[in-house]
C-alpha positions as CSV (number, residue, x, y, z in Angstrom):
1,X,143.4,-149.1,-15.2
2,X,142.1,-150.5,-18.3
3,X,139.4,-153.1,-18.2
4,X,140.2,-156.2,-20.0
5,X,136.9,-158.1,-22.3
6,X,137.4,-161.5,-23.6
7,X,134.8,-162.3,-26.4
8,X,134.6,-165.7,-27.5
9,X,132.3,-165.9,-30.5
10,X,132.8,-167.7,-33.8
11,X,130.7,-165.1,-35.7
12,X,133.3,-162.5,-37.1
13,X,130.6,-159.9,-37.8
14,X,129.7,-160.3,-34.5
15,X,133.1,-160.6,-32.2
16,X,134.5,-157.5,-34.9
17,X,131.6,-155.4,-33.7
18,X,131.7,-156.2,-30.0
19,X,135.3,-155.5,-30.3
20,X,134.4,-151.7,-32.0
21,X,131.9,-151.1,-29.2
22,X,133.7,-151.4,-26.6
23,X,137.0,-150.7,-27.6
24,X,135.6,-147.0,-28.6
25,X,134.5,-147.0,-24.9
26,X,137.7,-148.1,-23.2
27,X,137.6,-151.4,-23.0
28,X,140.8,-153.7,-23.9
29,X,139.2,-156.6,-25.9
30,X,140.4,-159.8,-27.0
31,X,138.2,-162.2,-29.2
32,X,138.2,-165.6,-29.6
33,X,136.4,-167.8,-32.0
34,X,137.9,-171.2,-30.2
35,X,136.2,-172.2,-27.1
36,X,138.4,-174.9,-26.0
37,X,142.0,-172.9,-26.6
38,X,140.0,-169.1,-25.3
39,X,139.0,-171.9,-21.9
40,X,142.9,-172.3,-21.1
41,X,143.3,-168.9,-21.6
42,X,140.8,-167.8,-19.2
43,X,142.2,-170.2,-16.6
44,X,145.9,-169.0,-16.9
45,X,144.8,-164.9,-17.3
46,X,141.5,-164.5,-16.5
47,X,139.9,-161.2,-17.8
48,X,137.5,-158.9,-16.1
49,X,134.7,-160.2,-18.0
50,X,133.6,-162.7,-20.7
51,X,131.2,-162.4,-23.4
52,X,130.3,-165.6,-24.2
53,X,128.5,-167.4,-27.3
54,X,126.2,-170.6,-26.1
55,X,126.8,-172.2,-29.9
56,X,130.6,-172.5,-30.6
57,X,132.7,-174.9,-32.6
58,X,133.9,-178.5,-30.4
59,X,132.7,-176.9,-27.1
60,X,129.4,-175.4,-25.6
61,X,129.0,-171.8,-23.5
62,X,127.6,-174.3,-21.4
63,X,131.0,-176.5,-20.9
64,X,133.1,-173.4,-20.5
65,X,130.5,-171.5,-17.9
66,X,130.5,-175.0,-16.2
67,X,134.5,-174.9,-16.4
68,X,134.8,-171.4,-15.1
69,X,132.6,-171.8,-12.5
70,X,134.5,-175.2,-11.2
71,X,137.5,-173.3,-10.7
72,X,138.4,-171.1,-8.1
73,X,140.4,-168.4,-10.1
74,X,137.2,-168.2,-12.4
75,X,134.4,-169.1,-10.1
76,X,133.7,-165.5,-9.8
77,X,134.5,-164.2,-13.5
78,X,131.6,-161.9,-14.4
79,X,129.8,-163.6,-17.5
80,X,127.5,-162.1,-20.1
81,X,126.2,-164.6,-22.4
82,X,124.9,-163.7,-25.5
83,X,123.5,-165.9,-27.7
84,X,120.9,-166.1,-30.3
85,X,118.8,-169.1,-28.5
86,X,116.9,-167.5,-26.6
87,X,114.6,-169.9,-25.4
88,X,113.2,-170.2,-21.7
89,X,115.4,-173.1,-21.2
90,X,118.8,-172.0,-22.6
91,X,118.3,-169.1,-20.1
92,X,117.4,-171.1,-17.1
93,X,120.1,-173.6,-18.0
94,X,122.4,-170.6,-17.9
95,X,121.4,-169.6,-14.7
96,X,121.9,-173.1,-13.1
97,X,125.8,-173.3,-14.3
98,X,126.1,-169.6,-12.8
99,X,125.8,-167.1,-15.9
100,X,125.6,-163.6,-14.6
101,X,123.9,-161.8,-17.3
102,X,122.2,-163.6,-20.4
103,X,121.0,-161.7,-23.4
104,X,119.9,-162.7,-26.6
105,X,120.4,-162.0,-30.2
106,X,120.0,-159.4,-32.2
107,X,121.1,-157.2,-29.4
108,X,121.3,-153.3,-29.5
109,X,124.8,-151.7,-28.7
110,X,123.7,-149.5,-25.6
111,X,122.5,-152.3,-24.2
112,X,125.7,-154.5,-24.4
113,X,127.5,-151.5,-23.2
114,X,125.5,-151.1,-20.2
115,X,125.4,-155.2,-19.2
116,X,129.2,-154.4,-19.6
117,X,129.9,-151.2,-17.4
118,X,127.5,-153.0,-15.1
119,X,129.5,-156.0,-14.5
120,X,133.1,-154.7,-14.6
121,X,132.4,-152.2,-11.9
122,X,134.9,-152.4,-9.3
C-alpha cells in the first residue's frame, strides 16, 4: 500500500521539490501552502505523515502540531518539521507540543528521505 505525505509549506520551490523526492520514491504526496484549510484536512483524512513548515501564512507549525496533538485521530500522526529557524528554542518548543522529528533548512534530499522511511515504517 502506498504511503500517503501531506506537505504543508508556503514555499513552492520547496513543497514542488519535496513532492519530486519522494514521489520518485513511492510516496503519494499532497502539498499544501494553507495551514488553516491543510489542519481540517488532516482532521477529516489524516495521512501517514506530515511535513510541516514552523512559518506559514494566518497559522503557526506550532498551532497545527498543538492541534494535531489535541486530537485523538491525530495525536499519534508522525511529524517532521522542517523549517528554516533553527534556533535552540524553536526545536525545544517543538518538542514540547510533541514534534517527532525536527530538521532545519537547507536540508539535503537523502536526509529527508530517510527522516521519512523512518517514520512511515509500519
Amino acid at each position: 500500500m502506498v504511503k500517503r505525505v501531506l506537505v504543508i509549506e508556503d514555499e513552492p520551490n520547496i513543497s514542488e521539490a519535496l513532492r519530486f523526492i519522494l514521489t520518485r520514491n513511492g510516496w503519494q504526496v499532497d502539498v499544501s501552502a494553507d495551514g488553516n484549510s491543510a489542519l481540517a484536512a488532516l482532521c477529516s483524512d489524516p495521512p501517514d505523515l506530515l511535513i510541516l513548515d514552523l512559518m506559514l501564512p494566518g497559522i503557526s507549525g506550532f498551532d497545527i502540531l498543538q492541534s494535531l496533538r489535541a486530537q485523538d485521530g491525530t495525536r499519534n500522526l508522525p511529524v517532521l518539521m522542517l523549517t528554516a529557524k533553527g534556533h535552540a528554542a524553536d526545536r525545544c518548543e517543538a518538542e514540547r507540543l510533541g514534534v517527532t522529528r525536527f530538521m532545519t533548512k537547507p536540508f539535503a534530499n537523502a536526509d529527508v528521505l530517510e527522516a521519512v522511511r523512518e517514520l512511515t515504517v509500519s
